[in-house]
LUMSERO-474341 format. One record per residue (C-alpha): residue in one letter; x negated, y negated, z negated. Coordinates in steps of 0.5 Angstrom, whole numbers, padded with zeros to 4 digits, always signed. Layout:
BEGIN
AXYZ/...
This chain:
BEGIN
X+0000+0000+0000/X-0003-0007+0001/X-0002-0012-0004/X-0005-0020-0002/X-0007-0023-0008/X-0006-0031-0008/X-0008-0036-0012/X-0007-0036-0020/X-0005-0043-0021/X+0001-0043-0016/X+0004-0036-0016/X+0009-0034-0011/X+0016-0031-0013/X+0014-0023-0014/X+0017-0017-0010/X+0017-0010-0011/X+0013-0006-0006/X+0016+0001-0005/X+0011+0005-0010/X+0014+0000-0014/X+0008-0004-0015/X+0009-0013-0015/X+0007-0016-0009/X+0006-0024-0010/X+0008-0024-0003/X+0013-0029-0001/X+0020-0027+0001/X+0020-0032+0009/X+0018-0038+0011/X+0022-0043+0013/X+0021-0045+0021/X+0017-0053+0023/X+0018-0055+0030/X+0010-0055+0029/X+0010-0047+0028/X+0015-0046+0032/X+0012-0049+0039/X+0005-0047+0037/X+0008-0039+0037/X+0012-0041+0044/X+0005-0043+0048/X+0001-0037+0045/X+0006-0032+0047/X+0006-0035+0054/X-0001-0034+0054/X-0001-0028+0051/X+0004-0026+0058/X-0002-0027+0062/X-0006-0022+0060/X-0001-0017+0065/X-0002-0021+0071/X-0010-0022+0071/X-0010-0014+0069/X-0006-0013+0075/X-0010-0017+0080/X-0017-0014+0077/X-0014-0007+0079/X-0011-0009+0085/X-0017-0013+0088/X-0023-0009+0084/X-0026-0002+0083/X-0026-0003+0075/X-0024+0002+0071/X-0019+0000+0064/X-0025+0002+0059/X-0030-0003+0062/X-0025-0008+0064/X-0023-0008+0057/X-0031-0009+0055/X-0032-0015+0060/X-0026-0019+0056/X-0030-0018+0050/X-0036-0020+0052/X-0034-0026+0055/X-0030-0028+0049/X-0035-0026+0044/X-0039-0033+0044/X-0032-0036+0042/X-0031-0032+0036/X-0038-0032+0033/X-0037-0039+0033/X-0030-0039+0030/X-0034-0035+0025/X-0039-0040+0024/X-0035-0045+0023/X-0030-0041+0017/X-0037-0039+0014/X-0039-0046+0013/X-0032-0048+0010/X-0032-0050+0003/X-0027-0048-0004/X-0024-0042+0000/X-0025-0035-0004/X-0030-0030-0001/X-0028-0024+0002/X-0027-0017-0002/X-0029-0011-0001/X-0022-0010+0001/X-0021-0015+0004/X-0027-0013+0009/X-0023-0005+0010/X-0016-0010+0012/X-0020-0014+0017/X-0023-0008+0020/X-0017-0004+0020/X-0013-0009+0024/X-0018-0012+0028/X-0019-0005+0031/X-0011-0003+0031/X-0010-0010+0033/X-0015-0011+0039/X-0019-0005+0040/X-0013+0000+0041/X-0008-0004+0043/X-0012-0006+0048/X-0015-0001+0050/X-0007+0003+0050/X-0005-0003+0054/X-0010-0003+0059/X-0010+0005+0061/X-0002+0004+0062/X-0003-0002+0067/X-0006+0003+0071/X+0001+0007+0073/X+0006+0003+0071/X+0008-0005+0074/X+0007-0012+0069/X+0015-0012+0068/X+0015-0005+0065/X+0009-0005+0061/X+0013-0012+0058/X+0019-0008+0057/X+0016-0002+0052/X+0011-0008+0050/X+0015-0011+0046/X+0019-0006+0043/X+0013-0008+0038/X+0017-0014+0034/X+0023-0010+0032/X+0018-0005+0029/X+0014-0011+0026/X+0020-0014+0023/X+0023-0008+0021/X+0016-0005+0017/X+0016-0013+0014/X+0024-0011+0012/X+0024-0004+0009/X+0016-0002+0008/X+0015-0010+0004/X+0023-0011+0003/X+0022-0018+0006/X+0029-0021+0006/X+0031-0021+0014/X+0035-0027+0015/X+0042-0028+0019/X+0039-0032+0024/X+0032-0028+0025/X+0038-0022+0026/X+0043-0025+0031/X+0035-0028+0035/X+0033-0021+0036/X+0039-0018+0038/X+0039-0023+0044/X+0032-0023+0045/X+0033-0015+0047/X+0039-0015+0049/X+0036-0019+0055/X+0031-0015+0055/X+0034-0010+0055/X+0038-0013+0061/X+0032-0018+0064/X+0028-0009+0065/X+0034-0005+0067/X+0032-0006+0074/X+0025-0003+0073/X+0027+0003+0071/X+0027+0007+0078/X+0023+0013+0075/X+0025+0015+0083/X+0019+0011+0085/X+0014+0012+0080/X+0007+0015+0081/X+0006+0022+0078/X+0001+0018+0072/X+0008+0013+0071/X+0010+0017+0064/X+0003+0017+0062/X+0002+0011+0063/X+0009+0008+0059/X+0006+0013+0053/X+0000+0010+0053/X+0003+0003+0053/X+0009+0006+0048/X+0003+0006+0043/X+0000-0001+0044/X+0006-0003+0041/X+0005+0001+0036/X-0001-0001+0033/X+0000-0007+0035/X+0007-0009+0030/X+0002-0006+0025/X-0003-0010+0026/X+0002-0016+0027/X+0005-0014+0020/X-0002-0014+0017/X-0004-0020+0020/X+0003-0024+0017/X+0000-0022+0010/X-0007-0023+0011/X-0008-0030+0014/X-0005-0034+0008/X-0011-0031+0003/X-0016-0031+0009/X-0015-0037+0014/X-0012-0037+0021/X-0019-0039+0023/X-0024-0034+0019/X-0018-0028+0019/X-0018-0028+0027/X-0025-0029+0027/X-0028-0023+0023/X-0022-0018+0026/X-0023-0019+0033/X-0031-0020+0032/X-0030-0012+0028/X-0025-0011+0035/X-0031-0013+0039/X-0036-0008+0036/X-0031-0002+0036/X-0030-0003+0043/X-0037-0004+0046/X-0038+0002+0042/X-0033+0006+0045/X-0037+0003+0052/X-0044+0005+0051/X-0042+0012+0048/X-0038+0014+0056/X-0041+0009+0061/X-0047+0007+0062/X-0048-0001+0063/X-0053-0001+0067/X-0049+0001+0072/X-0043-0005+0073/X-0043-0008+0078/X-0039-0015+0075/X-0039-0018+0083/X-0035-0026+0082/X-0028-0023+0083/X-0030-0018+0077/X-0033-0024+0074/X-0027-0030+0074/X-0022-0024+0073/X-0026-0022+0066/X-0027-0029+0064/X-0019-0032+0065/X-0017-0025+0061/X-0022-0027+0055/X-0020-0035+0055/X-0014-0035+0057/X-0010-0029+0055/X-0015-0028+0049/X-0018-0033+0045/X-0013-0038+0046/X-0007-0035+0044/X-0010-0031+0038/X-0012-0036+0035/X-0005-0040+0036/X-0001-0033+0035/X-0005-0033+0027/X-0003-0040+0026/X+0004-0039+0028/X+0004-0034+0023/X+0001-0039+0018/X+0006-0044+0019/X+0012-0039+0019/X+0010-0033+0018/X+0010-0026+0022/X+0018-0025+0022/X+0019-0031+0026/X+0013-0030+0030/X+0015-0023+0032/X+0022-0026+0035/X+0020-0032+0038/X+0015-0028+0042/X+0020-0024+0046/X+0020-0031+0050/X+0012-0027+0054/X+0018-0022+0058/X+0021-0028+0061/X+0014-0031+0063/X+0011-0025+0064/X+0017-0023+0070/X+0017-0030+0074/X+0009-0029+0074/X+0009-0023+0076/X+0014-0025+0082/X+0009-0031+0084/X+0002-0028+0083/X+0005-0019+0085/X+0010-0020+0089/X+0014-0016+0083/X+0022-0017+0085/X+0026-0022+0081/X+0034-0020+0081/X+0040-0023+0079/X+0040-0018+0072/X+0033-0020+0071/X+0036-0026+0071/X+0041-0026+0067/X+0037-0022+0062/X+0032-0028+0062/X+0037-0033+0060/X+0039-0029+0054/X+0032-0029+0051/X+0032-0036+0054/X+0039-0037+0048/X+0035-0032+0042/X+0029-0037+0043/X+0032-0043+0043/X+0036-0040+0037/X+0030-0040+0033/X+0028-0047+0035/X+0035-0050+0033/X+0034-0046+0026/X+0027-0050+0025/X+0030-0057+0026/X+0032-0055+0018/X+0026-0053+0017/X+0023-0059+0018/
């Protein structure tokens, strides 16, 4: 069971954890406007990872392992000046020994295996699928959060998810034409299927951790132990020496390191600072809608009228959300 410590002077209201141990975790947080467009411009980010992964696919030869490992070899720098940077900062509590395993388990849930599972299923099934089995992860994050920490699950926070999967639901229907698939279409939704496992985990963990730890230093030191697990991974099945990172490789590598990596994991950790990881799970579902219109512009993926129709009721959960931090603040 994980349990967050938080400072003495303050103590934040008790919860009992399932084991019957006290959290001092609160309930939820309230929505800002802040938060609230910070978490929307991460999770469009974030949607396109699908895209760039797809374009280096199709316009390459490089294989998911490898490609996952240029993504972090470009975004190391970031991260190790992040880290730097953290390290410098003065009156912020040092970091436990458990507080090291935590950051360790999620970076390598949240960035090595999930990635890792994303991109061997982005080899066999489209960019809008792999959304659709994707974000399966925000009902399992907002239900871990609710029946594993008892973590109070608002009438609204429920009403958004609905919408939002109901429009999924409706936005995907279309790509389920299991008549038109590869033999690997099964194994390669699998493999996505679990991405979105490790993923809610690591979103779970991540909403408990950066409040102790600092949206800055946790998304640093957990993607820096994401890195190391994955150049490991590398270096045990392939030979570096052997990569022929051309320019098309190279610009493709970089754009999925900057603009779907670095950029939105540090917005997505001060979402969940600002309105914690509930909100952060729901308000998320928006990446599907940004992730179909990109892939119709830059794949030449369908869009119909289903797929519109779908959008529009993500569209109204998202805005849901949005209206509700207006109270906020």
């Amino acid at each position: 069971m994980v349990t967050v410590a938080v400072s003495r002077e303050r103590p934040a209201p008790a919860i009992r954890n399932v084991n019957g141990s006290r959290s001092n975790m609160p309930m939820g947080k309230k929505i800002t406007l802040t938060g609230f467009f910070i978490t929307i411009l991460g999770a469009v980010f974030f949607s396109t990872k699908a895209i760039f992964v797809k374009l280096a696919f199709r316009d390459t030869q490089v294989d998911a392992l490898t490609l996952l490992c240029l993504r972090m070899l470009f975004s190391l720098p970031f991260y190790l000046a992040a880290a730097g940077l953290a390290a410098r900062k003065e009156n912020q509590a040092a970091l436990t020994r458990r507080d090291w395993l935590l950051v360790l388990a999620m970076g390598i849930l949240g960035y090595y295996l999930s990635s890792l599972f994303d991109f061997i299923g982005l080899q066999y099934v489209s960019a809008g699928l792999e959304r659709l089995i994707l974000f399966l992860y925000p009902t399992f994050a907002v239900l871990i959060n609710t029946y594993y920490f008892k973590t109070k699950l608002e009438r609204a926070q429920l009403a958004a998810l609905l919408l939002t999967y109901l429009g999924i639901g409706i936005a995907y229907f279309g790509e389920l034409k299991l008549g038109d698939t590869n033999p690997q279409f099964y194994f390669g939704s699998f493999m996505v299927f679990l991405c979105s496992i490790t993923y809610s985990v690591y979103l779970v963990g991540s909403g408990r951790l950066v409040p102790r730890l600092g949206a800055t230093r946790y998304t640093a030191y957990a993607m820096l132990a994401a890195t190391a697990g994955i150049f490991i991974h590398f270096l045990l099945v392939h030979d570096f020496a052997g990569v022929r990172l051309t320019p098309t490789l190279a610009w493709y590598s970089l754009a999925i390191a900057l603009i779907a990596t670095v950029l939105p994991s540090f917005l997505m950790s001060n979402g969940m600072k600002r309105i914690g990881s509930n909100n952060v799970s729901i308000i998320t579902s928006i990446g599907p809608v940004s992730t179909i219109l990109q892939a119709h512009f830059f794949l030449g993926e369908p869009v119909n009228t289903t797929q519109l129709s779908g959008t529009l009721l993500v569209i109204a959960g998202v805005l849901l959300i949005g209206w509700k931090s207006k109270k906020g603040g």
